[in-house]
Backbone as CSV, one residue per row, in Angstrom:
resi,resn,N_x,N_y,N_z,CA_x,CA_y,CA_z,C_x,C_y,C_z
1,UNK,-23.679,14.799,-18.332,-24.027,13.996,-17.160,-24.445,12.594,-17.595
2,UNK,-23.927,11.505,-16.935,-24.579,10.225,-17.336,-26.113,10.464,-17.039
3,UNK,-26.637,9.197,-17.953,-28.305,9.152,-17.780,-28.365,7.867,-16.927
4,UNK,-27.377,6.658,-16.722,-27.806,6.141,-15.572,-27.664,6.182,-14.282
5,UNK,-28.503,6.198,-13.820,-28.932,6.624,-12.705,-27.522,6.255,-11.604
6,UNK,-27.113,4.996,-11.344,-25.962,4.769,-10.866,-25.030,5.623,-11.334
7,UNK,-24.835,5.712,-12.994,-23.482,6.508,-12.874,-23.658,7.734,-12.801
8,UNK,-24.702,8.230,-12.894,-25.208,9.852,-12.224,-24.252,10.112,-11.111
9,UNK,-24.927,9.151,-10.203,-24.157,9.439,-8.744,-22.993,9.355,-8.346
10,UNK,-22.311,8.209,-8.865,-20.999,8.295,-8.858,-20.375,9.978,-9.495
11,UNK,-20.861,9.823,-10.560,-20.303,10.863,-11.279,-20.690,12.526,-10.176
12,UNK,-21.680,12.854,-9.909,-22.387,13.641,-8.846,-21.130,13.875,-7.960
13,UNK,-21.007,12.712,-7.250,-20.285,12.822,-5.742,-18.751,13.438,-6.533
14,UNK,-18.206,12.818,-7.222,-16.913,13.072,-7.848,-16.594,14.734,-8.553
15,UNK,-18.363,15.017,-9.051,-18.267,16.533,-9.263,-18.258,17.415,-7.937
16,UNK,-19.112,17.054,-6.889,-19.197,17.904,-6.036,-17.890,17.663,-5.079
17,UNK,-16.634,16.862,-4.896,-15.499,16.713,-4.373,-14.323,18.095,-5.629
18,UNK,-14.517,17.856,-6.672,-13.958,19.057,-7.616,-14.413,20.180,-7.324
19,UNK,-15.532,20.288,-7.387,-16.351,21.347,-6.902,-15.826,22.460,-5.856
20,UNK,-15.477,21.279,-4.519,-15.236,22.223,-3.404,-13.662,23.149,-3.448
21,UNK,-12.815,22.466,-4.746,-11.938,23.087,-4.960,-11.536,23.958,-5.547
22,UNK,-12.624,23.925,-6.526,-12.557,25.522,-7.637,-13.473,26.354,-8.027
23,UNK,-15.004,26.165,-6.436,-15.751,26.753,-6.813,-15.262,28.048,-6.712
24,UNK,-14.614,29.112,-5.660,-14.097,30.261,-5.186,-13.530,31.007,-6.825
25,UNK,-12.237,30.321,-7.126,-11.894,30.754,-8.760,-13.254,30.975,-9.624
26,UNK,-14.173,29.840,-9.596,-14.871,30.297,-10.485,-15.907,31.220,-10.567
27,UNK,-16.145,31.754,-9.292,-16.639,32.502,-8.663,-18.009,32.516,-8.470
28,UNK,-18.304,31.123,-8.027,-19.477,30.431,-7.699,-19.818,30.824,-5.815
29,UNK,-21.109,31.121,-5.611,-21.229,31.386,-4.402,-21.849,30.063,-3.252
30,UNK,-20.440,30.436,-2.595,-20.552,28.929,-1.708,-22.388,28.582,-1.424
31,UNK,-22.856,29.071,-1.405,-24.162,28.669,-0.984,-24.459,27.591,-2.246
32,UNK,-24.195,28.190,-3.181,-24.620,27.024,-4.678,-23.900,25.845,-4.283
33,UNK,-22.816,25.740,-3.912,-22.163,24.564,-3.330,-22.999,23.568,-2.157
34,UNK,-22.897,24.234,-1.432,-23.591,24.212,0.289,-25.381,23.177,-0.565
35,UNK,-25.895,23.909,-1.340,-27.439,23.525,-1.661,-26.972,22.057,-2.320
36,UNK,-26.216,21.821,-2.985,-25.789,20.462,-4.165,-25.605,19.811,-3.155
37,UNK,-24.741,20.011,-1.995,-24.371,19.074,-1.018,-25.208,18.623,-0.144
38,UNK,-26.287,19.247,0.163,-27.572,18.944,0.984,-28.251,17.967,0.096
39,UNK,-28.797,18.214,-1.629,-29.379,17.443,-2.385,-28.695,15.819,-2.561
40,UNK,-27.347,15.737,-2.818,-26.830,14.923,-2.706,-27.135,13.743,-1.416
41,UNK,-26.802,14.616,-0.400,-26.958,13.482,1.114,-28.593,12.923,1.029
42,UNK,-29.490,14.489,0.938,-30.718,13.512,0.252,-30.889,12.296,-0.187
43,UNK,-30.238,12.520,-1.285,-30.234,11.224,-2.577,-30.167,10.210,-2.354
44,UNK,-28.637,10.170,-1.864,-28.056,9.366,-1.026,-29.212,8.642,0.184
45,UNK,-29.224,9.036,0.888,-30.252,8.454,2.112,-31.718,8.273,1.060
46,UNK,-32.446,8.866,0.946,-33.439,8.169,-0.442,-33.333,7.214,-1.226
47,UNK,-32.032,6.452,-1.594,-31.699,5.377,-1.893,-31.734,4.439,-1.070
48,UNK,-30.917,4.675,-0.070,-31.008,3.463,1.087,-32.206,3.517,1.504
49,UNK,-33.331,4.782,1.404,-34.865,4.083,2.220,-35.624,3.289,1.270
50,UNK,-35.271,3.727,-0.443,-35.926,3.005,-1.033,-35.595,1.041,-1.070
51,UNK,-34.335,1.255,-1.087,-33.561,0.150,-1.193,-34.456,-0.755,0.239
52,UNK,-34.439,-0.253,1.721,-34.872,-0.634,2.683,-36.733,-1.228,2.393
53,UNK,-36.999,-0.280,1.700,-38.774,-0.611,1.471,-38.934,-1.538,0.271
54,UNK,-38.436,-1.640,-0.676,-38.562,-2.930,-1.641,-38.197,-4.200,-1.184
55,UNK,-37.087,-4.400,0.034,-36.856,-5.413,0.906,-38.271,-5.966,1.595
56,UNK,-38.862,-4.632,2.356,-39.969,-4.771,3.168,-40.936,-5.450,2.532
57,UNK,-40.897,-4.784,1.254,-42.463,-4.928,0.024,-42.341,-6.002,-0.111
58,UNK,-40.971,-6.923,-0.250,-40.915,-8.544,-1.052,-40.749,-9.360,0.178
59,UNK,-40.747,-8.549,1.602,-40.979,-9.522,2.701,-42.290,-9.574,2.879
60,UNK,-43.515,-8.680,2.761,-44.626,-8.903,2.699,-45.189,-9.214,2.294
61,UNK,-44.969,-9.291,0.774,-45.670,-9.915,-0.319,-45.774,-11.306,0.368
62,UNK,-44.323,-12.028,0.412,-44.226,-13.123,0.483,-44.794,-13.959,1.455
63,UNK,-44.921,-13.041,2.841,-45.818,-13.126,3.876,-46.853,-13.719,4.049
64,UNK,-47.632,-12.323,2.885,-49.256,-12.460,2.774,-49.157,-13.791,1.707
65,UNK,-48.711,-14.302,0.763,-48.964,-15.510,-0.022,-48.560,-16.671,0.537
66,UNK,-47.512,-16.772,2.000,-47.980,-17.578,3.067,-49.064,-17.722,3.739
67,UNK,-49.820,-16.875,4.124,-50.856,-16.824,4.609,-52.006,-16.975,4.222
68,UNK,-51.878,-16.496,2.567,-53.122,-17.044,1.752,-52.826,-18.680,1.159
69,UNK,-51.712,-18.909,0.625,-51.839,-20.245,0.324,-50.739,-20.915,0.925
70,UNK,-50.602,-20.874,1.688,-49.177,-21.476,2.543,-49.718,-23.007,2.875
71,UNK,-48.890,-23.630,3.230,-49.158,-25.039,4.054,-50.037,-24.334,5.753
72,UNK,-51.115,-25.523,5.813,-52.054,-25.239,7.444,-50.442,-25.141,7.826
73,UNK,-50.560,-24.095,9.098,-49.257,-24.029,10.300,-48.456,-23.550,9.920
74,UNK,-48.021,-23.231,8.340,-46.679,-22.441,8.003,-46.565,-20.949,9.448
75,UNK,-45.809,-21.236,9.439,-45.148,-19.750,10.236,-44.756,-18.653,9.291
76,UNK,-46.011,-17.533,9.637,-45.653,-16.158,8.984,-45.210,-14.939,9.671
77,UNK,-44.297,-14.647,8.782,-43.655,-13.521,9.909,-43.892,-12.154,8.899
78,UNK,-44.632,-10.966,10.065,-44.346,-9.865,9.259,-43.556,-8.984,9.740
79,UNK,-42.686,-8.487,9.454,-41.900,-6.704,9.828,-41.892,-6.110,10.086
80,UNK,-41.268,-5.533,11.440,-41.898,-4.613,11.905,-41.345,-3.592,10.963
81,UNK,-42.008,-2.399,10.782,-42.047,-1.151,9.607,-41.236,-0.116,10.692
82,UNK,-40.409,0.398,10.136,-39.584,1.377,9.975,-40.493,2.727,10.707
83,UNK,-40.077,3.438,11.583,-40.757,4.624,11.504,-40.207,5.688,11.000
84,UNK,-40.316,6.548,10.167,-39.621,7.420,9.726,-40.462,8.808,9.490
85,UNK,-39.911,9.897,9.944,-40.613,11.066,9.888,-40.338,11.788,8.557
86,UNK,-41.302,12.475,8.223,-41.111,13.317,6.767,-40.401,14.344,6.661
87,UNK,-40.038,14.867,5.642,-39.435,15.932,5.683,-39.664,16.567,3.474
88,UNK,-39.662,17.771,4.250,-39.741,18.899,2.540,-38.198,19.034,2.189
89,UNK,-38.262,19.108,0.717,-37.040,20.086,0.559,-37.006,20.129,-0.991
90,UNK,-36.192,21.261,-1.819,-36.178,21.709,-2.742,-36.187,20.028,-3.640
91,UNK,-36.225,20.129,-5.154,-35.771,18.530,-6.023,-35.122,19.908,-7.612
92,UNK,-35.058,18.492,-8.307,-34.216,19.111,-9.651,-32.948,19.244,-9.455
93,UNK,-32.216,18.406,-8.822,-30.900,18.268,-8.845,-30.134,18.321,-10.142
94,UNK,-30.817,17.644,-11.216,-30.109,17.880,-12.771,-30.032,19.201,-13.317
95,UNK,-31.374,19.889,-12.852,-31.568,21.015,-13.599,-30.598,22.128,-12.645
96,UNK,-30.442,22.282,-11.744,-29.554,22.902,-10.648,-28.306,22.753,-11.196
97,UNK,-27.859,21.482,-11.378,-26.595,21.245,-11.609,-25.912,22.007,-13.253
98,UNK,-26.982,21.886,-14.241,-26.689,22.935,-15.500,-26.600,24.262,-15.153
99,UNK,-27.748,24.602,-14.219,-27.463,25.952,-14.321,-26.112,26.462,-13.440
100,UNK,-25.722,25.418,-12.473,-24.353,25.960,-12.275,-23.509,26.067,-13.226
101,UNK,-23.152,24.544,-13.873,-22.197,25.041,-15.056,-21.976,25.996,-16.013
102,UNK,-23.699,26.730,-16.091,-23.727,27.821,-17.061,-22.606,28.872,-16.128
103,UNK,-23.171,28.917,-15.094,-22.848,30.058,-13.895,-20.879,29.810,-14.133
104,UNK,-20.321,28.670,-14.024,-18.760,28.136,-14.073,-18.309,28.732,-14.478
105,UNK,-19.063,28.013,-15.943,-18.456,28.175,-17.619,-18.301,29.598,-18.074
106,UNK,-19.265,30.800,-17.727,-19.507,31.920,-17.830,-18.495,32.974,-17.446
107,UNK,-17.990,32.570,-16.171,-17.110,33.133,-15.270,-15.841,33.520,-15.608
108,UNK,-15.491,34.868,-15.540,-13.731,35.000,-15.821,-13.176,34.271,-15.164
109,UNK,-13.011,33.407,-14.219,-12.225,32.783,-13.447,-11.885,31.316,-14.300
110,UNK,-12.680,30.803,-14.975,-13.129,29.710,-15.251,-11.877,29.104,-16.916
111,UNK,-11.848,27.929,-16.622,-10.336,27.659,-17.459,-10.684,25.917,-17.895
112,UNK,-10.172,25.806,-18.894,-10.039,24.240,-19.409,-9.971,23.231,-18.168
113,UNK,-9.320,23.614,-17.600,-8.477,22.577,-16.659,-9.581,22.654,-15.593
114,UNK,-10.300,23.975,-15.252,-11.501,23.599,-14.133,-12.506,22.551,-14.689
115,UNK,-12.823,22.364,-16.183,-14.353,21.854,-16.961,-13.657,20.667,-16.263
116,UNK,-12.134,20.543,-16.876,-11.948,18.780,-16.918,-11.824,18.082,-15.463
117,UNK,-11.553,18.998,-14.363,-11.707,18.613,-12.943,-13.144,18.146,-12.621
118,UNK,-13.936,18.958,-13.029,-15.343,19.055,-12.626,-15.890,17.907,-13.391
119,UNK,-15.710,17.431,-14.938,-15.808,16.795,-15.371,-17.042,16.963,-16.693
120,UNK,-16.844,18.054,-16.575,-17.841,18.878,-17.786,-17.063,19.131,-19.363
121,UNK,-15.874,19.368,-19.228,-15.273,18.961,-20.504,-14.861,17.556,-21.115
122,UNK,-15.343,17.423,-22.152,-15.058,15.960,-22.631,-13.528,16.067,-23.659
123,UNK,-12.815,14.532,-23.793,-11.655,14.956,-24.517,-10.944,14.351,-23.637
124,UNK,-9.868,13.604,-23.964,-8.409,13.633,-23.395,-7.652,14.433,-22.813
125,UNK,-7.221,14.115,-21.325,-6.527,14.788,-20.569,-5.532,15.057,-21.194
126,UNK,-4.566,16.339,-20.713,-3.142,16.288,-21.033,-2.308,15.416,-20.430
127,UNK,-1.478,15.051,-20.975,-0.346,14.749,-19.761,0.306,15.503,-18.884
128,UNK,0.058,15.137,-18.019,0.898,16.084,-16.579,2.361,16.295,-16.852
129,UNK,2.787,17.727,-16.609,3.666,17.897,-16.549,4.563,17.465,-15.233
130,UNK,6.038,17.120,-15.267,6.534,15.875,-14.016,7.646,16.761,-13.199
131,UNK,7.848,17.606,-14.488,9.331,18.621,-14.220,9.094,19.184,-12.426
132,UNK,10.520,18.788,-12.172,10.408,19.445,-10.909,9.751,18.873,-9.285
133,UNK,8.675,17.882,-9.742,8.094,17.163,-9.007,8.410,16.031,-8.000
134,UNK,8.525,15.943,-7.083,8.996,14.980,-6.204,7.735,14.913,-5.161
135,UNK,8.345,13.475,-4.757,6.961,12.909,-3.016,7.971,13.848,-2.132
136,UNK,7.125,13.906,-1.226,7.338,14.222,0.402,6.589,13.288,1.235
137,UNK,7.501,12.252,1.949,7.419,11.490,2.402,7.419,11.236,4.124
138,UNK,6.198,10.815,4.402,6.199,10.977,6.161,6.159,9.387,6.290
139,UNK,7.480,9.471,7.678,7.519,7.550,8.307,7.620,7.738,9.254
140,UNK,6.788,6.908,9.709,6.493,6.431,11.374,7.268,5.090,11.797
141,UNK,7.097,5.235,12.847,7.179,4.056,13.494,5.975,3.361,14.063
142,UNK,5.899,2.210,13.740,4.173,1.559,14.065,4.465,0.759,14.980
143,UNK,3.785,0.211,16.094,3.745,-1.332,16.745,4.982,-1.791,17.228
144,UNK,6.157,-0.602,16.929,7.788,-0.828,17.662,8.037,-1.805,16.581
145,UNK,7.112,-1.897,15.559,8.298,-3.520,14.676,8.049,-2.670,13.070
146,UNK,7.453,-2.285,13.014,7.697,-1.305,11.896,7.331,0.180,11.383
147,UNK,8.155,0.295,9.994,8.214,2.133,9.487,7.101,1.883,8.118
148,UNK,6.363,2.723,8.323,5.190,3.172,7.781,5.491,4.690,6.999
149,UNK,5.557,4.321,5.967,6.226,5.578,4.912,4.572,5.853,3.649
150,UNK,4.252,6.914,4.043,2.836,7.108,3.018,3.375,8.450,2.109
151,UNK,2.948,8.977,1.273,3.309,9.874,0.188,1.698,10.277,-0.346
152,UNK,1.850,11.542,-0.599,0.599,12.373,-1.592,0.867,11.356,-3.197
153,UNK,0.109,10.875,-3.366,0.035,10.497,-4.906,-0.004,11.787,-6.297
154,UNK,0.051,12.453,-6.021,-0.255,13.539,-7.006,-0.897,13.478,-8.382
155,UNK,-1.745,12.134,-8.317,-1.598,11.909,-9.597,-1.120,10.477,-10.552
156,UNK,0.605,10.297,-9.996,1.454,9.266,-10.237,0.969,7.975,-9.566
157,UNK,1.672,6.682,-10.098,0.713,5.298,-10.108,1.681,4.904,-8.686
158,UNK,2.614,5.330,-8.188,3.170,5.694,-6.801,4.356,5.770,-6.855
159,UNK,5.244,5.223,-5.991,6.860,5.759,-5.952,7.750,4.516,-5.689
160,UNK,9.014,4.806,-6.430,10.268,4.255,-6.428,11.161,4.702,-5.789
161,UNK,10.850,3.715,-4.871,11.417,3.720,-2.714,12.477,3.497,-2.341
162,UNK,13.494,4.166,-1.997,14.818,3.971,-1.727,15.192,3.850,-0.162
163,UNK,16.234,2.677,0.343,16.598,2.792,2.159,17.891,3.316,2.091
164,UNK,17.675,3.970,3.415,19.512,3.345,3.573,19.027,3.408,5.400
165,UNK,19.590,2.524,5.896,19.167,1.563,7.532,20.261,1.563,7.620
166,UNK,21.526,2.434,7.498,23.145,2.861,8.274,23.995,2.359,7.528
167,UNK,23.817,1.922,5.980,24.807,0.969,5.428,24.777,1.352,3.821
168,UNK,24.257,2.260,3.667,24.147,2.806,2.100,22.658,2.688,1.937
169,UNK,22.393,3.395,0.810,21.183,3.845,-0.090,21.022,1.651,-0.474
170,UNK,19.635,0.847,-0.271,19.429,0.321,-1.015,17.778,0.113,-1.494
171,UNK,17.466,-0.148,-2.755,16.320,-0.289,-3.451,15.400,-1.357,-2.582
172,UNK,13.891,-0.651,-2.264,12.952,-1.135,-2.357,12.425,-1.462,-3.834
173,UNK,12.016,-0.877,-4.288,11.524,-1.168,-5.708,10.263,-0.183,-6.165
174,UNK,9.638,-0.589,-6.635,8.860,0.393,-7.421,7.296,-0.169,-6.754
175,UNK,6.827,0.998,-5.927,5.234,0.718,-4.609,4.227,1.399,-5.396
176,UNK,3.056,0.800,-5.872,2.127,1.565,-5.768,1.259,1.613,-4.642
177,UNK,0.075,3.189,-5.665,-0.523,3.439,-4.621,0.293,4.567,-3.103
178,UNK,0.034,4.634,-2.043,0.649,5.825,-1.208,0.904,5.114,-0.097
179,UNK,1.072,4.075,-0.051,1.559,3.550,1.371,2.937,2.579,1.055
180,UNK,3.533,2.095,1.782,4.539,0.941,2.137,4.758,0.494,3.735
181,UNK,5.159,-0.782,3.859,5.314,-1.182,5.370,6.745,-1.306,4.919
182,UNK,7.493,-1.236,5.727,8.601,-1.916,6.233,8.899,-2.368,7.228
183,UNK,9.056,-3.667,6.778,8.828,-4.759,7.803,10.229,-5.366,8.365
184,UNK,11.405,-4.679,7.988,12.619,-5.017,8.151,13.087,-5.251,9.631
185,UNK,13.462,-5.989,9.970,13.864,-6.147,11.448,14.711,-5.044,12.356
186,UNK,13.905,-4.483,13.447,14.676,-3.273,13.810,16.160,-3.698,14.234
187,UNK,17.382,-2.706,14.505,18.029,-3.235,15.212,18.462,-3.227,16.470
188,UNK,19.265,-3.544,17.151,19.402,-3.661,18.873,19.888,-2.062,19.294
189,UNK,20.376,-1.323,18.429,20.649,-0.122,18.935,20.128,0.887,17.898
190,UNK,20.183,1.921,18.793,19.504,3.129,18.189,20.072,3.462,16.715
191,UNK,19.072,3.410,15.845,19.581,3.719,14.197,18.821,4.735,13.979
192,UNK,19.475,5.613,13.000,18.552,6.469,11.777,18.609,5.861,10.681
193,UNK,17.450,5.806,10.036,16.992,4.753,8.786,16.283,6.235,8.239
194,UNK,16.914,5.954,6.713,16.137,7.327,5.836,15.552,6.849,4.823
195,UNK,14.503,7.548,4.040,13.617,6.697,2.770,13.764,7.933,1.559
196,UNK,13.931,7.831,0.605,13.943,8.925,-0.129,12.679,7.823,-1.382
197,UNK,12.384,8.647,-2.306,11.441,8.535,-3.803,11.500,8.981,-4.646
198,UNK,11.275,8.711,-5.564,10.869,9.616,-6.970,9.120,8.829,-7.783
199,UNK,8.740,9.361,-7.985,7.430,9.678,-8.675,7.410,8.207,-9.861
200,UNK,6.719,7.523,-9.605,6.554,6.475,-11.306,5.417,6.800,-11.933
201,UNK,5.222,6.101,-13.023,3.568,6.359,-14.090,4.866,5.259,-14.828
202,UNK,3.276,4.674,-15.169,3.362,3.319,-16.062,5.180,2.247,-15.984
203,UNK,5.582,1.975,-14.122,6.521,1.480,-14.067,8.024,2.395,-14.393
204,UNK,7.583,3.674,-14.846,8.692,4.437,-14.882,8.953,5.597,-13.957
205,UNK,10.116,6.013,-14.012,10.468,7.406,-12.895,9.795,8.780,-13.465
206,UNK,9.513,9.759,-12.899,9.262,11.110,-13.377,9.436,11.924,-12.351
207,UNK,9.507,13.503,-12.683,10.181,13.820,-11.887,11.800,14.244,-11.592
208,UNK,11.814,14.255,-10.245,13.206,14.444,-9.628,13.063,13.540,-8.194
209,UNK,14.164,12.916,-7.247,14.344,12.468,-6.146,13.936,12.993,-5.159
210,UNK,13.247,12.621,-4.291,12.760,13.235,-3.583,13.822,14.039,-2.573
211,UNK,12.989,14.572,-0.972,14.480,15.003,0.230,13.963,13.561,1.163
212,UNK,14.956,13.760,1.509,14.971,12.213,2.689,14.333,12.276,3.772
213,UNK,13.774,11.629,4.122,12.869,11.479,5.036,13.590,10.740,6.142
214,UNK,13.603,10.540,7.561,14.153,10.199,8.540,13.233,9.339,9.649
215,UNK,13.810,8.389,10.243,13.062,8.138,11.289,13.891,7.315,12.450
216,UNK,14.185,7.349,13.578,15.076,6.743,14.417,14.241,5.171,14.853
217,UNK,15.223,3.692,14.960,14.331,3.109,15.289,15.451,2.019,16.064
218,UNK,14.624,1.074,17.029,15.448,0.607,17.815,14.366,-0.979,18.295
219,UNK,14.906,-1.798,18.281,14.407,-3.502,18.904,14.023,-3.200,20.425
220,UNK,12.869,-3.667,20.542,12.611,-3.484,22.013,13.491,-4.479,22.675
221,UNK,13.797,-4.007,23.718,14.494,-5.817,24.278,13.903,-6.562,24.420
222,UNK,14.487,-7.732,24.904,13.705,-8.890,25.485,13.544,-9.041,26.939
């Protein structure tokens, strides 16, 4: 676990998003889940009140040293204070969080590939295997002026986007990330326009071609 405190949390939120995916395999009982996720939102909101009251503290300070040595007539303003009601609840989020991993790590269910999701194994990833892999690609029609084509990233740095708008297959180019607009001018009569992909990492293809994706589109009149 990081020791600073920032990257705690980052790191935290990113375990407990892994978490919700392989606690079942590892045969962790959702409640251990369910408790991390309550501590977390805690945290979370405990930050922003602290964050909120050191604001307050250095508006008052500054206040009261107007008021004690300010110019005669300075205008002091104080804050109105927050009301906030109390509340109990369990702490030791670090120590909770080991003893799950003991609980993980322990587990017949439990595999290399869960530590490195979760982020408890240290070491270099493998490389993903690509074989076989293709996007599945959903396009809309947006605003009547354009097709909105998004893809699951799986992983890959995004996809190498192919048209064909009634006149052959031609190249978009290589999109990262999971979205694209196409902004191409509809035409006056009813078309099918198809998008097909294949998978890139580091500017290259992997994978196989995707299946074609479809979408009918047409120029509003004037």
């Amino acid at each position: 676990m990081p020791v600073r405190e920032n990257d705690f949390i980052k790191w935290f939120q990113e375990f407990l998003a892994s978490l919700q995916l392989v606690y079942m395999q590892a045969g962790l009982a959702e409640a251990e889940v369910r408790e991390l996720e309550t501590q977390y939102t805690a945290l979370i909101e405990s930050e922003k009140t602290v964050t909120r009251l050191e604001s307050l503290l250095r508006s008052y300070v500054a206040a009261k040293n107007t008021l004690l040595s300010g110019e005669e007539g300075a205008s002091v303003v104080f804050e109105t204070l927050p009301m906030m009601a109390g509340s109990t609840m369990t702490g030791g989020i670090k120590d909770r969080i080991v003893r799950v991993v003991a609980l993980i790590t322990a587990s017949p269910g439990y595999t290399e590939a869960i530590g490195r999701d979760l982020g408890i194994v240290v070491g270099p990833k493998p490389h993903p295997d690509w074989s076989g892999k293709y996007p599945l690609l959903k396009v809309e029609v947006e605003g009547s002026t354009r097709v909105v084509v998004t893809w699951p990233k799986q992983g890959a740095d995004g996809v190498y986007l192919e048209v064909n708008r009634g006149s052959g297959w031609q190249i978009i180019g290589n999109i990262t990330g999971a979205t694209y607009e196409d902004l191409a001018a509809f035409p006056a009569a009813l078309t099918e326009w198809k998008y097909r992909g294949t998978y890139i990492v580091r500017n290259r293809t992997v994978g196989q071609v995707g299946p074609e994706s479809t979408v009918f589109v047409q120029a509003k009149p004037e």
